[in-house]
N, C-alpha and C positions, 0 to 999 in steps of 0.2 A: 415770662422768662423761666419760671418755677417750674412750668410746665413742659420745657421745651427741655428742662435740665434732666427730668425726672423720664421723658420719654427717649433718652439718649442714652439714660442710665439703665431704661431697660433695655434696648436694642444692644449693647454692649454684654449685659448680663446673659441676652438669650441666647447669643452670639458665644459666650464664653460652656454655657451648658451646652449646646450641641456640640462643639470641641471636646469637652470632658467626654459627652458621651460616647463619641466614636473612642475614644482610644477608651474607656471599659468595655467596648460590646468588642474592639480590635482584641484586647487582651483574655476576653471571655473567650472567643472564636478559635482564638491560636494561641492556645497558652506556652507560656517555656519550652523552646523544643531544644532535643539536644543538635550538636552542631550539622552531623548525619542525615538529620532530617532537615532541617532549616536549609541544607541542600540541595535536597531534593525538592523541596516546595519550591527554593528558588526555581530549579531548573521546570519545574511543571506550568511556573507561570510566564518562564519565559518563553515556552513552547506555545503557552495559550496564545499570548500576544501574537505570535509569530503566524498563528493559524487566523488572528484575526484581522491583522495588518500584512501580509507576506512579503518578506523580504525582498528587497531585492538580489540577485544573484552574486554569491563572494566574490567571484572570481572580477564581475564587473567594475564593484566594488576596487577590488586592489587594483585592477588596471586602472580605473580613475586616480586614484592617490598617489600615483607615479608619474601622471601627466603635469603641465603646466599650472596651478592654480597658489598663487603666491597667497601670503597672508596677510591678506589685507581687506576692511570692512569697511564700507564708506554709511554714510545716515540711512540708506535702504529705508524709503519709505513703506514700503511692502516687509512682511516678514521673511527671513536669510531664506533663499529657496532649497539650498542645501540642509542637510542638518546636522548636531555637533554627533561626532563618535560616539561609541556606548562607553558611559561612563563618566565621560566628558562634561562640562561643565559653564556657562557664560553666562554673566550678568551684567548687565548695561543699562545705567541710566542713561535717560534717555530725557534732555529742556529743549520743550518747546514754547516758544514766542507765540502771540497775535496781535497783529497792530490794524485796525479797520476801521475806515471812517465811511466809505463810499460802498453805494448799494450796486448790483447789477441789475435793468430792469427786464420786466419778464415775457422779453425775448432773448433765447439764446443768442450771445456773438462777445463781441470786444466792445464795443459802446453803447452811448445811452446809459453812463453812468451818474448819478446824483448822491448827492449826501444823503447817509443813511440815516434814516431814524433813529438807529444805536451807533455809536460809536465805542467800538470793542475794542480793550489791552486788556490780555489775557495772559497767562504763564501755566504751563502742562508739564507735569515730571511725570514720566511712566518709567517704572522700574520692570523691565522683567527679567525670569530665570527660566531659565533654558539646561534643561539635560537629556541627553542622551543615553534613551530607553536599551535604542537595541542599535545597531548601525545602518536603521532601516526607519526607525524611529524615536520620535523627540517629544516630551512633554515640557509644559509652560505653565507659565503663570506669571499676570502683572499686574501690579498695585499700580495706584495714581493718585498725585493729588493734585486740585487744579487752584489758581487764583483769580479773578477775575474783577474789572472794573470796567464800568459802563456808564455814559450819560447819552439824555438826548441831544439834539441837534441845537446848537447855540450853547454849549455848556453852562447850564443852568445847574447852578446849590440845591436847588430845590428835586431834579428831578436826575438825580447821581445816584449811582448803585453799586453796592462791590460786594465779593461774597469770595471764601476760601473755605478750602475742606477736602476730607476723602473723593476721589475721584470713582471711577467706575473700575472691578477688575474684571479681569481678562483669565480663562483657564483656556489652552487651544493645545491640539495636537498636530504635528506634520509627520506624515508617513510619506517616503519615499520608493516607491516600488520600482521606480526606474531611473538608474545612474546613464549620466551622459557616457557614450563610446568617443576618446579624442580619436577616433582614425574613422569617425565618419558622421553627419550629421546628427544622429540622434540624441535630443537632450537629457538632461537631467529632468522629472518629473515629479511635483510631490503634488498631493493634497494636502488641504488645509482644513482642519475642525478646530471650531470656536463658541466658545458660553459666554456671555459677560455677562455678570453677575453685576446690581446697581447698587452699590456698597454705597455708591454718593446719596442716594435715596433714602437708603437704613441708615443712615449717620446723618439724615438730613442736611447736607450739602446743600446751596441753593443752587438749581437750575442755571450754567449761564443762556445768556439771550442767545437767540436763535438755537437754541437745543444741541450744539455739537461743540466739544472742545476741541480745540486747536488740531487742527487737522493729524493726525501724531503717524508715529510709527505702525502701527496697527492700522487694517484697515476699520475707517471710522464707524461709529454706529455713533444712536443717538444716544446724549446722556441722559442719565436715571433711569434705562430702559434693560428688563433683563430682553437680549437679542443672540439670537444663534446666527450665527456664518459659516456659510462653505466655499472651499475656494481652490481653484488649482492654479499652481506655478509653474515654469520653465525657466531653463536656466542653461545658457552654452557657453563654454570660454573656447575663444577663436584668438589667442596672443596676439598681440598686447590688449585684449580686448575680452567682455564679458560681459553678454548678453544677457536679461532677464527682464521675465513678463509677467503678469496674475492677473485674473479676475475672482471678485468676490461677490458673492450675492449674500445680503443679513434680512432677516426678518424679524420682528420684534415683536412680542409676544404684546396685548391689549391692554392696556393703563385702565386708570379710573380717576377722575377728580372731581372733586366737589359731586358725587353721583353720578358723574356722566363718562360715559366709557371713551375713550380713547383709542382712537385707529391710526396710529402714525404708517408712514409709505415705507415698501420694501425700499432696498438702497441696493445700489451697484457698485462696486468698490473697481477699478480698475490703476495697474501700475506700469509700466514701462520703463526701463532705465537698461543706460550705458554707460560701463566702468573701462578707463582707460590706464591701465597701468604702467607709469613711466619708472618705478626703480622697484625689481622686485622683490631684492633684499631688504627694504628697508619701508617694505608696503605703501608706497607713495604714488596718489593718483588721484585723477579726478574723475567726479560722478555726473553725469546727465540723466535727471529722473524726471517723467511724466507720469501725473498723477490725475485719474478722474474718480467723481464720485455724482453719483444723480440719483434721485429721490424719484423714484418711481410712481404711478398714476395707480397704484392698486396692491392688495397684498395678498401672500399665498391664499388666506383662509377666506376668500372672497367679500372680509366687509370691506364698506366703501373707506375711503382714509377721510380722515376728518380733522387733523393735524397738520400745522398750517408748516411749510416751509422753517421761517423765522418764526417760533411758538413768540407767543405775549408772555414778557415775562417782568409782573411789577408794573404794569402798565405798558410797557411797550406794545409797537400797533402788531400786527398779524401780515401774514402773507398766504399766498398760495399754498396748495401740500408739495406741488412737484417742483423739483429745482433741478441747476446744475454747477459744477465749478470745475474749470479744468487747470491744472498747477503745473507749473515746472521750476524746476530746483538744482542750478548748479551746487558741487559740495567738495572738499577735498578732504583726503583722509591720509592716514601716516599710523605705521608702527612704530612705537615708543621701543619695546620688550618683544617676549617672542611667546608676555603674558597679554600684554596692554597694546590696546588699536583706538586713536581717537579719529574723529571726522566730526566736519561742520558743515553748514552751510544754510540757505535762505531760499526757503518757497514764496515764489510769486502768480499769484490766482490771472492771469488776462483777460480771460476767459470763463464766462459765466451765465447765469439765470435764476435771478431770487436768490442771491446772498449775497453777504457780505466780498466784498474786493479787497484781499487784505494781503500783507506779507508776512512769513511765518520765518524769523532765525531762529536756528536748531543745531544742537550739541551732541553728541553722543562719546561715551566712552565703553570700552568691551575689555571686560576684566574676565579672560579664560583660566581655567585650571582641570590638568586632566586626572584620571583614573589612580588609583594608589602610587603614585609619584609618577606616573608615566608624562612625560613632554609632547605638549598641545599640540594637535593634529588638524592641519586643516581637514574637512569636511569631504 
């Protein structure tokens, strides 16, 4: 315990000196400028960005913002395809549930279900912050923490598990280079860049069973894995109605344990959903979302994967490396304010291969605030 206290105490410590030292070598770099300059630097880095993300065009830009698109956000299991204005601002916690007793076996379909060797309740908060770079582009960032409890089959005292802590974050950027046209089919377009950083690892978090937390907002990677994703979105509103789509592909950089290297499988992230807006002053509506995620036979850097599906965790048995789950999620959502948007609703898995069969309720609240007093803009 002495030991586990002392190595937390350092992670924490090394964790607090690499902060200190960015901001001396940030204030060595760019000392006091007067206001004149500090202008002009802004405007040089706004041009950098611009040159490396390129905008998309104003004009397309303001003709969208005049079209139909009310204010309203439902749980979007995928991240907003749009993104907030420059300067703009949104944070939203984000509870997710998991309740799993029943395995999927490994053939893909709807049946051939049995009680799982783990029986998983789980709870996921991912907080993220979202602002608005440029009106082209958005940076992020989400903390998480998860809670987890698990026994085997016949709930046995003896072989129960539960474990809480830091979760994994998320740093990701969406650049938008092409806003949807309302007077004709072309969508809205963004990419997606993502890092997760395995903060649950450096704070020693335990692993939950089967290596993934509750399916969340975010498209999922594994936990305690630092993993890079790319991904593209689309996105159309056709009144009373609004279309959107993504796929994601994550790879996840080599583990190690006990000596022995780790090759967990690329993943596929993919999202689907239809939002039907029935009152649009008062953002009220319901969501239909389709969610897939599959665990791939192979990874970019050609080793073999050696990373079971359901990883062993504490004795738990092993599975296969490749899976699948396919999820859909009614949800309703409502504007409070014209600051506050909540939505709810419950993923259910029917569809699967080598995981857990479970159902996930989920909460979300979106607390926006814009630019030096300016009033929130939709996207």
């Amino acid at each position: 315990m002495g030991k586990v206290a002392i190595k937390s105490k350092r992670t924490w410590s090394y964790l607090v000196a690499i902060l200190m030292l960015g901001v001396v070598t940030v204030g060595i770099i760019f000392p006091p400028l007067a206001r004149a300059d500090l202008d002009d630097v802004c405007l040089r880095c706004y041009n950098f960005i611009n040159r490396i993300f390129p905008p998309a065009p104003a004009e397309d830009i303001a003709k969208y913002r005049k079209s139909w698109n009310p204010f309203a956000a439902g749980p979007m299991l995928n991240p907003a395809i749009d993104i907030q204005p420059q300067g703009q601002t949104v944070i939203h916690p984000y509870f997710f549930g998991e309740l799993g007793h029943q395995r999927f076996g490994n053939t893909f379909g709807t049946g051939k279900l049995t009680d799982s060797p783990v029986h998983l309740n789980a709870n996921f908060i991912i907080v993220p912050f979202e602002y608005g770079v440029t009106d082209s582009l958005e940076a992020s960032v989400a903390v998480s923490w998860i809670d987890w409890f698990a026994t085997q089959q016949n709930f046995n005292p003896n072989s129960t598990h539960n474990a809480n802590g830091l979760g994994d974050t998320s740093i990701f950027l969406k650049h938008r280079p092409i806003v949807q046209d309302p007077d004709s089919w072309r969508p809205t377009v963004t990419f997606y860049h993502n890092v997760v950083l395995p903060t649950s690892q450096w704070t020693g978090t335990t692993p939950i069973p089967g290596g993934f937390a509750p399916i969340g907002r975010l498209p999922s990677t594994r936990f305690g894995n630092l993993s890079l994703t790319e991904g593209i979105m689309m996105r159309k509103n056709l009144k009373p109605f609004r279309l959107m789509g993504a796929v994601y592909y994550s790879y996840a950089t080599p583990g190690n344990t006990a000596g022995q290297n780790k090759y967990p499988s690329d993943l596929v992230n993919w999202r689907l959903m239809l939002e039907h807006v029935l009152d649009d002053s008062r953002g009220f509506g319901y969501v239909i979302e389709l969610i897939g995620l599959h665990g791939l036979a192979w990874r970019l850097d050609g080793h073999d994967v050696n990373v079971p599906a359901m990883g062993s965790v504490q004795g738990f048995p092993q599975s296969s490396p490749t899976f699948s789950v396919i999820g859909i999620q009614p949800s309703i959502e409502y504007k409070f304010s014209n600051n506050i948007v909540m939505a709810g609703g419950v993923l259910f898995t029917p569809i699967g291969q080598s995981q857990l069969n479970a159902i996930y309720p989920n909460f979300t609240m979106y607390y926006y605030w814009g630019s030096k007093g300016r009033p929130v803009m939709m996207r």
